[in-house]
N, C-alpha and C positions, 0 to 999 in steps of 0.2 A: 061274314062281310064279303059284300063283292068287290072284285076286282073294278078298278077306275076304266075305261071303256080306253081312256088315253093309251093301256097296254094291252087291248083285247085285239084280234083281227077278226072279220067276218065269221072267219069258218069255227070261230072260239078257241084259239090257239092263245094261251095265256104266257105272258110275257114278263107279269108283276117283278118276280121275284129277280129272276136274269136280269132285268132291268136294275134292281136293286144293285147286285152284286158288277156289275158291269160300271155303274156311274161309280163305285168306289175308285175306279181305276181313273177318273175323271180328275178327282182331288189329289192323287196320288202324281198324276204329272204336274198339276200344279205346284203340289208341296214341293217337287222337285225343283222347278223353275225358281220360287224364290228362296229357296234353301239356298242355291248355287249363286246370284247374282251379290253376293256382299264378299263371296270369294275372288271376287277378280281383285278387289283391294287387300283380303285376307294372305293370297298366296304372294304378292308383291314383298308383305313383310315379312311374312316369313319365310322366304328364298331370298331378302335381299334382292329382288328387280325392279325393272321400270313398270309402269303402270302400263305398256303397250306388252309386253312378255306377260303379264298378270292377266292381262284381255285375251291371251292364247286358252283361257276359261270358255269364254263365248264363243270361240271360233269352233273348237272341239264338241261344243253343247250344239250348235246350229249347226255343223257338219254333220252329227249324227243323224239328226230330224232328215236334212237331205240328204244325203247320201242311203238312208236306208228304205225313205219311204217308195218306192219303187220295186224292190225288193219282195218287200212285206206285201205290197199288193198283188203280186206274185202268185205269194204263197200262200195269200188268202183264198188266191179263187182256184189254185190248185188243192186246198185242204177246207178250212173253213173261218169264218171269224171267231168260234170259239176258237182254235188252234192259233191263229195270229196273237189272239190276246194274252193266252198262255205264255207263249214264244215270248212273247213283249215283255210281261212280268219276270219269266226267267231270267233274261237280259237285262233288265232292271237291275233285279235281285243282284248279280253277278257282279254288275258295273259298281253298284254299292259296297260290297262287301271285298273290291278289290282294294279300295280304301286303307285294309290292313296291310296287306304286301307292299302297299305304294308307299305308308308311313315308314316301313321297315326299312326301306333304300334310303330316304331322306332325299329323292332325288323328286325333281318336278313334274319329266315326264310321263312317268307312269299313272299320276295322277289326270293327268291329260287324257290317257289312255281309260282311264276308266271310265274317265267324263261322257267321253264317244260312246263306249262299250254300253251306258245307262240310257245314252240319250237315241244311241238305237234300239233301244227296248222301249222307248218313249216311242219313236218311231214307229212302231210294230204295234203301238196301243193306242194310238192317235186316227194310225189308218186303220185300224179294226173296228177298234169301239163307236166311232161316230157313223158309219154306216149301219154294224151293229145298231145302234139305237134307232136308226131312223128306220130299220125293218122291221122295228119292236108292234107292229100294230099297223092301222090303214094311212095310207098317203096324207090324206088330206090332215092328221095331225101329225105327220113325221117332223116338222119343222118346229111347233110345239111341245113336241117329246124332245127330238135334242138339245131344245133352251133350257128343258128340266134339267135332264143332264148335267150339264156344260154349267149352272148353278153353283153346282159344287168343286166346279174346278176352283172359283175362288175363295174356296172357303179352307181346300187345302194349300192355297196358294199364303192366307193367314197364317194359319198353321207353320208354311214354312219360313213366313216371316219371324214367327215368334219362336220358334226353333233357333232361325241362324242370331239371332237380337240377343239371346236367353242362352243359350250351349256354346255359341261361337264365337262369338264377336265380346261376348262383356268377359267370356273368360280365357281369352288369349292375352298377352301381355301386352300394356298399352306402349310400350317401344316400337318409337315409329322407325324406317326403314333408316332414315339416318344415324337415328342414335343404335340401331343394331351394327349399324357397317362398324363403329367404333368398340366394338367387343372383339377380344380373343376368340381367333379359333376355335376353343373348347366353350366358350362361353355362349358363343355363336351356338355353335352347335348342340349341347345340352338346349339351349332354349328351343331352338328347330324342332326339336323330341318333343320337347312339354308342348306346345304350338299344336304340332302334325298330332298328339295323342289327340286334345282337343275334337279338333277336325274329325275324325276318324270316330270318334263313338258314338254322334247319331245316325253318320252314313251306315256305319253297321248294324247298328241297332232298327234302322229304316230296312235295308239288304233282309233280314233274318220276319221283318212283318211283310216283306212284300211273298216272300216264301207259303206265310201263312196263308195271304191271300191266294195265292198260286194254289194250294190243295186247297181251300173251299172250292174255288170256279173249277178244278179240273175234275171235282167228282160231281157235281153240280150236273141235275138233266136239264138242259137246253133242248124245246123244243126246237125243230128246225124247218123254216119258211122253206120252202121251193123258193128257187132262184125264179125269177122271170125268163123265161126264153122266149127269145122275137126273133131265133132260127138267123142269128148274124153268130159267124166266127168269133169263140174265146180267145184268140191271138193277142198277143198282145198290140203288136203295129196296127192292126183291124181297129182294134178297140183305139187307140191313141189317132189315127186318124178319122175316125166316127168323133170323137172328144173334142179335137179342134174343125170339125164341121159344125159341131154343136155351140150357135153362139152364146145361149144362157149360162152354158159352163163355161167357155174359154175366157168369159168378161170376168165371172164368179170367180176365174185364179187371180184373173188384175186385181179384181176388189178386194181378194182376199192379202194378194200380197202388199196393196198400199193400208188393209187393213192392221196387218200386224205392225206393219213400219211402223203406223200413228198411235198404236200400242205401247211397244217396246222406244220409240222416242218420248212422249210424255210420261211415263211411269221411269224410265231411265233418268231424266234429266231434271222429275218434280225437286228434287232433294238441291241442283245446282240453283233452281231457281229461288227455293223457299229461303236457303240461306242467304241470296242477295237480298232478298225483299228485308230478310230479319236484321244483316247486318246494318242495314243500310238506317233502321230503328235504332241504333247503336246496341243489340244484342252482339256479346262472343259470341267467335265463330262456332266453337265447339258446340255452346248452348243454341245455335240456329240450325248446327247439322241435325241437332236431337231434335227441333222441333219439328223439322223439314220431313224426318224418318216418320216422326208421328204422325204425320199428313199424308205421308203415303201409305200411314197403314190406314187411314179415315178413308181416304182415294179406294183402295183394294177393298174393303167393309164396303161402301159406297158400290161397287164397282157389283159387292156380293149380292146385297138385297136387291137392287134394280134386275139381276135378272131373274130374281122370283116373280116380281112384279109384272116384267115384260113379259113371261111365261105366263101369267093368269089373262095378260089381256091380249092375248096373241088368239086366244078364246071367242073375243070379238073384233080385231083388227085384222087386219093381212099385214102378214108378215114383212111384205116387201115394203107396204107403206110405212109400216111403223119404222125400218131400216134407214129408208130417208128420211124421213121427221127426225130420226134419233142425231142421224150425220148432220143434218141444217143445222139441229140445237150445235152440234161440239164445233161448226164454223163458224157460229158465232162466238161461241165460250173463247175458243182457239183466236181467233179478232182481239178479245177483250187481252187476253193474255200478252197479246205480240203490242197493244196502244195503250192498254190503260196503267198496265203493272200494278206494281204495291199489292198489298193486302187483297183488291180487288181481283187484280190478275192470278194470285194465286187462287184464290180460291174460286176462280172458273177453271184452271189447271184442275182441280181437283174433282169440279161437279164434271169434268168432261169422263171421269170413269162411267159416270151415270149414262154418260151416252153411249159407249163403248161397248158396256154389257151385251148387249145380244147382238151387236156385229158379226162376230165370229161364227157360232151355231147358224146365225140366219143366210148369211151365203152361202156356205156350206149346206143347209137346207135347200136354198134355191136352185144353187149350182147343179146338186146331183139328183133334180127336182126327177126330171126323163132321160136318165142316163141308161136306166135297164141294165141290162149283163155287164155294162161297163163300168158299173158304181165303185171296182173295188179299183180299178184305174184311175178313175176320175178322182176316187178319194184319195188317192197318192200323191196326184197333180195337189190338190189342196191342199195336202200336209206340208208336200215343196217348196209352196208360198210363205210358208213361215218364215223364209228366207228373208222376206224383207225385214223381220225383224234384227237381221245382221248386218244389210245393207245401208241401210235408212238415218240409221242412230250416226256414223259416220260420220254420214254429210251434216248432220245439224252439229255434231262437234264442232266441224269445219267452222261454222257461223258464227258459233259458241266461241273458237277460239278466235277470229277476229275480232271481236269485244262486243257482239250485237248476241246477248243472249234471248233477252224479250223476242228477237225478231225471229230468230232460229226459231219458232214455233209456226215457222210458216211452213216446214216439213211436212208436221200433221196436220197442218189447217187444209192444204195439197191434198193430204191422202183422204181425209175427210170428203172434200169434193168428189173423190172419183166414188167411193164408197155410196154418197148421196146420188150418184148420176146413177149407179147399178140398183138401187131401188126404186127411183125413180121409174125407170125402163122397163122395169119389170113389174111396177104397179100399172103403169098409163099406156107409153110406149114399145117400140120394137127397132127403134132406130140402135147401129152398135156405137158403141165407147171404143172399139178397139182398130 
């Protein structure tokens, strides 16, 4: 059987199998990401807080991503992307498995602490792996190859839906925070225990496979590409001011970071909106949460197969064009969502996954399109931007909690635009966005 050409380079440097073991790490931040997002309401009731103390979940998961990816790029172009990947999974591994210690104190922060500890191992494999992949074979598919990829981030992102639905959430006790405050100390407490076991046994159980994966890729031969050299300074400020010379990369952070916003604000808030729409049918509330959750798993499924799809026709389109056609479609979905509501509304909330999908790999493609020596910088900058997914959800709260929830979808409908301008620009134009 021959190798697909998508992982061949010129000189016949075969890529196949690295490629294999490399996208697993793809699903595995995924898993993580939705594993983690139904704790911010999990740890409220079982520490007894408010739902803003319960959010110190995200802040610790989105500080790890920035605060480390800088670092990691570092250490990538001082060692190698195999070694950052490595690094990333061990940190993983450690961040999960501290899980145990953290249940033994019964106390909150340590579990914070772990959070950070995973999500700069996420950190360390974010900015590896996706340039990794895009050196996997010749330029002209690099943006093709990492949509293959980046496929399976939502599939482990499933996966960690139905984990935290399935191990977490249906078997922690349904005592909501109020009716806990009115238990005895001991009462209190013994439940804490049973709660935190819960919690703790597929982060461990996750901690002891990511180990696994950890010795396949570290005994694994990885061929290794020559770096490009164009005879400029490795420095790092050399490289960071080359980067913001470069305007196709410094827009590619804007896009990316109003790309995540429009991300993590519609897949955060499909669930407030599904249950207005449901109650409003006179469905219980409880029976429209569950409906709403099921629709975000239809959204993420949805969200999955579109980028197999966009991956086979990336074959015959450009990349950049299909980026803006994909963003036009979700300004319009996003329009329908903020005027029409009902039944309607939501279910353009949902087809907007469909537009989503290749957003992410395809900037990040463009971005580090002629970055050369500086790709492992550049891919830093991009990992940074995930920022907006901690910034963005906020402000549409804000909107949210004025009583205009339909309209707080003009967040994403906003990020959507600049996203559409960045392909745009780089299908037709050379004018800047910034």
């Amino acid at each position: 059987m021959t190798t697909p050409k998508l992982f061949k380079t010129r000189e016949g440097v075969n890529y196949f199998l690295p490629f294999i073991l490399v996208t697993i790490c793809f699903a595995l931040w995924g898993f993580a990401n939705d594993i983690t997002n139904p704790m911010v309401k999990g740890f409220s009731k079982i520490f007894r807080m408010s739902v803003t103390e319960g959010a110190l979940v995200q802040v610790a998961f989105y500080g790890g991503y920035f605060a480390m990816a800088l670092p990691a790029a570092l250490f990538i172009k001082r060692y190698s992307y195999k070694a950052g990947i490595l690094l990333g999974l061990l940190l993983y591994a450690v961040g999960s498995l501290l899980f145990i210690p953290a249940a033994w104190t019964g106390v909150y922060w340590p579990f914070l602490m772990a959070y950070f500890i995973l999500t700069c191992g996420l950190s360390f494999l974010e900015t590896s792996a996706n340039p990794f992949i895009l050196s996997m074979g010749e330029k002209e598919n690099a943006t093709r190859r990492l949509n293959l990829a980046q496929s399976f981030n939502p599939i482990g992102s499933l996966l960690g839906m139905w984990v935290a639905m399935n191990f977490i959430q249906s078997r922690m006790s349904p005592l909501s925070t109020e009716e806990r405050a009115l238990l005895d100390p001991a009462a209190f407490e013994a439940l804490k225990a049973a709660d935190l076991s819960v919690v703790v046994k597929p982060y461990a159980i996750l901690g002891l496979a990511i180990l696994a994966i950890f010795a396949l890729i570290a005994v694994m031969s990885i061929p290794v590409k020559k770096q490009e050299e164009d005879g400029l300074s490795r420095n790092l400020w050399p490289s960071v001011r080359r980067l913001l010379g470069n305007r196709t990369y410094r827009e590619g952070v804007v896009a990316q970071f109003f790309y995540v916003g429009a991300q993590i604000t519609c897949w955060t808030f499909i669930i407030q909106y599904g249950t207005q729409v449901f109650m409003a049918e006179g469905i219980a509330e409880q029976e429209a949460e569950v409906m709403s959750q099921q629709l975000n798993i239809v959204a993420m499924a949805l969200f999955c197969c579109s980028r197999f799809i966009c991956t086979a026709l990336m074959r015959h389109f450009r990349p950049s064009a299909m980026l803006a056609i994909f963003a036009s479609v979700a300004i319009v979905l996003t329009l329908v969502v903020m005027f029409a509501g009902g039944r309607v509304g939501l279910y353009c909330l949902v087809a907007v996954s469909a537009c989503m999908s290749l957003m992410f790999p395809t900037i990040y493609g463009i971005a580090l399109r002629n970055t050369g020596s500086d790709t492992e910088i550049g891919s830093a900058g991009l990992i940074m931007a995930i920022l907006g997914g901690s910034l963005l959800p906020p402000l549409q709260a804000l909107i949210i909690d004025g009583g205009q929830l339909n309209m707080s979808f003009i967040v994403p409908m906003v990020c959507f635009v600049v996203v559409m301008i960045y392909g745009v620009k780089n299908t037709y134009g050379k004018e800047s966005i910034c």
